[in-house]
C-alpha positions, 0 to 999 in steps of 0.5 A: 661463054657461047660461041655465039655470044663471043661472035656477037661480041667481036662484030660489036667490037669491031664497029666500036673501033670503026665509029671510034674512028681508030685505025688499030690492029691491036685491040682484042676484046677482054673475055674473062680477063684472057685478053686485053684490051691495047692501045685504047685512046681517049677519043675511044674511051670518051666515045666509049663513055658516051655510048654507054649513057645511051645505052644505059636507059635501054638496057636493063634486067628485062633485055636478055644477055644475048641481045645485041644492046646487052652486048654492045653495052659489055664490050664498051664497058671493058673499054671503059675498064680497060682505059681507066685501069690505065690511065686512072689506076686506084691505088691500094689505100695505106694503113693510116688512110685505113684506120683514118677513114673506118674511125671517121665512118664510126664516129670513133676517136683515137682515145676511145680506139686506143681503149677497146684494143689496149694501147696507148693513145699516143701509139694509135695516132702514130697508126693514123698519122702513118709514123709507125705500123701495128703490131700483127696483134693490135692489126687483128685487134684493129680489124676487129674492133673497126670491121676492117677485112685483114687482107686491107692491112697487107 
């Protein structure tokens, strides 16, 4: 990242907490993920919120990144980010929660799952009700057969 960019972007910061009306010596904007972003408030963040709704319809392929709406645009973003990593983490779906959702986007029922990857029907419902977890080998089989990435699984 430039060293203009990186200047832009802390001017922009700066006025952001100032508008935001926060007296805080402890935010340091994100820049790759080398930074973070502390003690974000939620006036900050609603602030945050709706700036970016002013700015969304301003800021679009055709404005240069460099631009300072672009810039200003990023930096609110990270607020945003950082503030709902916080307070409104996502957490890692389970295995049941998995094969639940993918049967249902397939429209897929347990019986004909258990079929294409070799169990019994009942052990497929014990997965998808979370009483038991597969085996390695029937969790490849159920990557497979439902297009789910094995990095989900573990």
């Amino acid at each position: 990242m430039g060293s203009l960019f990186l200047n832009i972007y802390i001017r922009i910061f700066k006025i952001f907490l100032k508008k935001s009306f926060v007296i805080s010596n402890c935010c340091i904007p994100l820049l790759d993920n080398k930074y973070k972003i502390m003690n974000i408030t939620k006036k900050q963040y609603e602030y945050a919120l709706a700036r970016v709704d002013e700015l969304l319809p301003i800021v679009d392929d055709n404005v240069p990144a460099n631009d300072k709406t672009a810039i200003e645009l990023s930096v609110l973003s990270d607020v945003i980010i950082a503030y709902e990593k916080e307070h409104y983490p996502i957490a890692k779906p389970s295995i049941s929660e998995l094969l639940a959702l993918s049967l249902n986007e397939k429209g897929i029922t347990q019986k004909q799952l258990a079929n294409e990857v070799g169990v019994s029907p009942s052990r497929v419902n014990d997965y998808v009700s979370g009483r038991s977890e597969p085996t390695l080998r029937v969790a490849r089989l159920l990557c497979q057969t439902l297009n789910i990435p094995p990095a989900a699984f573990f």
